[in-house]
N, C-alpha and C positions, 0 to 999 in steps of 0.2 A: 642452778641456784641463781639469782635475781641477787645477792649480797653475801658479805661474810659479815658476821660482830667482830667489832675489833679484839674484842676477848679471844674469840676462836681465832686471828690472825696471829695474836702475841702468841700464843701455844705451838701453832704450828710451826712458827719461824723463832720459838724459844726466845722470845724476848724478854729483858730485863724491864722490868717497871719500878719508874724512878718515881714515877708519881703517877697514882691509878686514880682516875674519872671516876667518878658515883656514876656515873651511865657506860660506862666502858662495855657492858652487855648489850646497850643499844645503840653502840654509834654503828652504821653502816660502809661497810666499804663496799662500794658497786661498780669500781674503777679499777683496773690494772693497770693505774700510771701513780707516778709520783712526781715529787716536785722538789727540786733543790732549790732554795727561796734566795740565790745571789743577788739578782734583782733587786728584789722586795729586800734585804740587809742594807742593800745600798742607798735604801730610797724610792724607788719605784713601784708603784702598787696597782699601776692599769694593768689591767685583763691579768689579775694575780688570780691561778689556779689553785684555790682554796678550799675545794673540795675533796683534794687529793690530799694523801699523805705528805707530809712536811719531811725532808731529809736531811738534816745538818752532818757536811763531811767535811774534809780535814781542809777544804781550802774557805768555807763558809766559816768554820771555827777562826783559825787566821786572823782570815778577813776581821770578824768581830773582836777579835783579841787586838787587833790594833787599831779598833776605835777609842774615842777618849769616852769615858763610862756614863756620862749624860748622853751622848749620841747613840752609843750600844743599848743602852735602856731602852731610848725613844724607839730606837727601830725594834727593838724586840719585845714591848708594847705593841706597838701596833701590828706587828706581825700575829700576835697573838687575841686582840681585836678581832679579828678574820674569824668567823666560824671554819676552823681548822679541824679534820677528825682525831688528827695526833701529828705530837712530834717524835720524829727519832733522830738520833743520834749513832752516830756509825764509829768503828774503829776504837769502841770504848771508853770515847772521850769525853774529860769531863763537863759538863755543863753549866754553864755559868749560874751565878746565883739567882739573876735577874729572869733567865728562863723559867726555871723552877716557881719561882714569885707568881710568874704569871699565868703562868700552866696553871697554878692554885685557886690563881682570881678566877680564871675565866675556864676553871673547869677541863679544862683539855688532857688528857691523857699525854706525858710524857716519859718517852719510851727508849732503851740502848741497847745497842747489837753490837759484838766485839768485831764483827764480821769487817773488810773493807768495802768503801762505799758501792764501788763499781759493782762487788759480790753481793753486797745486799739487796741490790735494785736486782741485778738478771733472779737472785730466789725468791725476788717480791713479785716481780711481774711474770713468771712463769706458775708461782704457785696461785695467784691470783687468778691469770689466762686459765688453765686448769679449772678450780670451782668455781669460776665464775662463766666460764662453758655452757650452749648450749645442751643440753640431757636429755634422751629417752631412755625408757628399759624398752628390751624385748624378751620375748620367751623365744630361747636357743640356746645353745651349744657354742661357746668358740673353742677353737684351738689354735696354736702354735703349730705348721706343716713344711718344714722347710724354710723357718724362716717370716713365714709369712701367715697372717692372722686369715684363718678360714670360719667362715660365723654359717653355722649349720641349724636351718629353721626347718620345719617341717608342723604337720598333725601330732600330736600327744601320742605315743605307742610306734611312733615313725621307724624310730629305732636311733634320734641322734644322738643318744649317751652312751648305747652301745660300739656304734660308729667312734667316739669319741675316744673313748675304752681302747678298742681294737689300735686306734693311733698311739697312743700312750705305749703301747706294748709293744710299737714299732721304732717307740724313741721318740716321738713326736710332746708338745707339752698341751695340758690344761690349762686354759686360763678363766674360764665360767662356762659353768651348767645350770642347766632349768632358766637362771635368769642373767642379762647381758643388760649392764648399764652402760650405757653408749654417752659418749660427749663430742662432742668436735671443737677441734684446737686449731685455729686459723685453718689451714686447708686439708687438715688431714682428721680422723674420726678414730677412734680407738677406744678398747670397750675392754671391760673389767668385771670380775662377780662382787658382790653386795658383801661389806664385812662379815659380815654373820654368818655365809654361807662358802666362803673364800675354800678352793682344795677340797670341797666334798661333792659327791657324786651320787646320782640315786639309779639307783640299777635294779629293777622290775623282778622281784624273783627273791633278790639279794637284802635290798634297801641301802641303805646308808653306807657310802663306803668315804674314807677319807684318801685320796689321790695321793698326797704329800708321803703318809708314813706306811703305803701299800709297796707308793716305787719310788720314793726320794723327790729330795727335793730340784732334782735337774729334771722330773716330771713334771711340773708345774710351772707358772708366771702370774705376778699381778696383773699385767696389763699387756695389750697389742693392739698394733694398730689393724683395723680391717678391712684386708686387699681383697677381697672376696667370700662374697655371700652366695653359700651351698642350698637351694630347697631341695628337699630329702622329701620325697612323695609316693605314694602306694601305687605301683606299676599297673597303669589302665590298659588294659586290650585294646580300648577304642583309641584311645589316641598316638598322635604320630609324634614322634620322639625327634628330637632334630641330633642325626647320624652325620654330619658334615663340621657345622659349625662356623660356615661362614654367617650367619645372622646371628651376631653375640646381643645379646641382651643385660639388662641395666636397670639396678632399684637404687631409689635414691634414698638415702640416707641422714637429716639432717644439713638438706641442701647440696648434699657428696655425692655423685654417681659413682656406684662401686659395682663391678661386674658382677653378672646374676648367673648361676647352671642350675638347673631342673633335672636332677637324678634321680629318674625310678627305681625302688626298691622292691625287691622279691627275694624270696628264699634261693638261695645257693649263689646269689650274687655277693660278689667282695666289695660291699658300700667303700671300706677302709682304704682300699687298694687303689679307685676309683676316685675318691676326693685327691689323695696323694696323687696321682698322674694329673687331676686338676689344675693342682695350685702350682705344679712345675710348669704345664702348658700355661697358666696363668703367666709367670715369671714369666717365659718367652715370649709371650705377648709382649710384656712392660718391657722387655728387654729389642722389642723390637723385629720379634720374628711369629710370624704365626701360621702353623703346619695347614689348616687350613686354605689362606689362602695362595700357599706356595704350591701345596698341590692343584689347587685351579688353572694354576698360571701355568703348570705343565700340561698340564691336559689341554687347556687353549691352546699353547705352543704344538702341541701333537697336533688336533684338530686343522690348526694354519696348516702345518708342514703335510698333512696328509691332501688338504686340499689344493695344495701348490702342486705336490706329486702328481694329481687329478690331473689338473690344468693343465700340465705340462704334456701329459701324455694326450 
């Protein structure tokens, strides 16, 4: 999403509305910042960030409370001059009269949150960073694997809700099937299923199964971040499979290189078993070790030592 309306911001973060906008559905917020106006209370109005949300907290209140009430006026006039998208008010406090006055003139939405200021800012700018996210959907499978978000793409009939299924039944969680809306939050990427379809599963044969009340709800998750993307593809004769693993491979993501395996599927193969030894050889990667190249490095070391043996004799 490109914006929130400030109406959909008030909802989510429950906010009191002290005095509601006739445009309150159209005002835009496209910024995850805020703005505590001390400054501008004091007088100062260059490079005043006014397109952000307005925060009054307990030291800006204060401040204003020991103005003398022509001066408090004047500044909170002009504060509200500023095409501002709204004000709030933190810690429950009350608001002077003159605010309100001009919130009215000039149309602005003025808003109160019990919350403290410092808490209101980290669940303003985190819920914000959130929808206001880059987003794609994909058609996939993710799961919870240890820990770690495994995003399982393949061809339609691939088999990765079955795949999906089989983890579930080993303890492993759900968190979307059929479709995976992805966002990226500063440097990490993490994907989620679509309301509507949140904990249900479509199983070929079966149909419709709901995940949550088949095996509880320590089977499931809203959301994960994802450390590895599985393709799940129809095992080709002709082609060569990479049995080693020293060339790891990489799809990128909404700007995110997230490590990529290509798992051929055929009957009597344990897809389930095989993603799970995955995502652990994953983690020892991130963790700093990788069986691959360890076993090169003995084999080189043999290789030397036998050719030294040579030389010698």
């Amino acid at each position: 999403m490109d914006y929130i309306t400030l109406n959909e911001l008030v909802k989510a973060l429950d906010l009191e509305i002290i005095y509601k906008s006739n445009n309150i559905d159209e005002v835009k917020i496209n910024k995850s910042d805020v703005n505590r106006p001390g400054l501008q209370l004091a007088g100062y109005f260059d490079h005043f960030a006014h397109e952000r949300l307005q925060l009054i907290g307990n030291v800006e209140w204060h401040y204003l409370n020991s103005l003398p009430e022509d001066i408090r006026c004047e500044r909170i006039e002009k504060l509200f001059s500023h095409p501002i998208p709204a004000m709030v008010i933190s810690r429950g406090l009350e608001p002077f009269p003159e605010m309100i006055e001009f919130a009215k003139e000039k149309n602005v939405s003025f808003l109160r949150t019990e919350h403290s200021t410092t808490k209101f800012i980290n669940l303003l700018i985190n819920h914000l960073d959130y929808v206001l996210a880059p987003e794609i959907t994909v058609h996939g499978v993710l799961v919870e694997v240890y820990g770690m978000g495994a995003l399982l793409i393949g061809e339609s009939g691939v088999g990765k809700s079955e795949t999906a299924l089989e983890l579930i039944k080993r303890g492993h969680r759900l968190v979307a099937d059929d479709t995976v809306e992805i966002k990226r939050v500063e440097d990490d990427i993490r994907g989620t299923a679509p309301e509507l379809i949140r904990h249900f599963m479509e199983i070929r044969g079966i149909g419709i199964v709901d995940i949550e009340r088949l095996y509880g709800v320590s089977a499931v998750k809203n959301w994960e971040f994802i450390d590895l993307v599985i393709e799940l593809e129809f095992w080709d004769e002709e082609k060569e499979y990479d049995r080693i693993g020293l060339d790891e491979e990489y799809t990128e993501i909404l700007g995110i290189k997230v490590p990529k395996l290509v798992i051929p599927v055929r009957p009597g193969r344990n897809t389930a078993m095989i993603v799970e030894v995955a995502t652990r050889n994953n983690r020892q990667k991130m963790l700093g070790y990788n069986a691959a190249i360890a076993l090169d490095n003995k084999v080189k070391k043999e290789i030397e030592k036998r050719r030294r043996e040579r030389m010698g004799n």
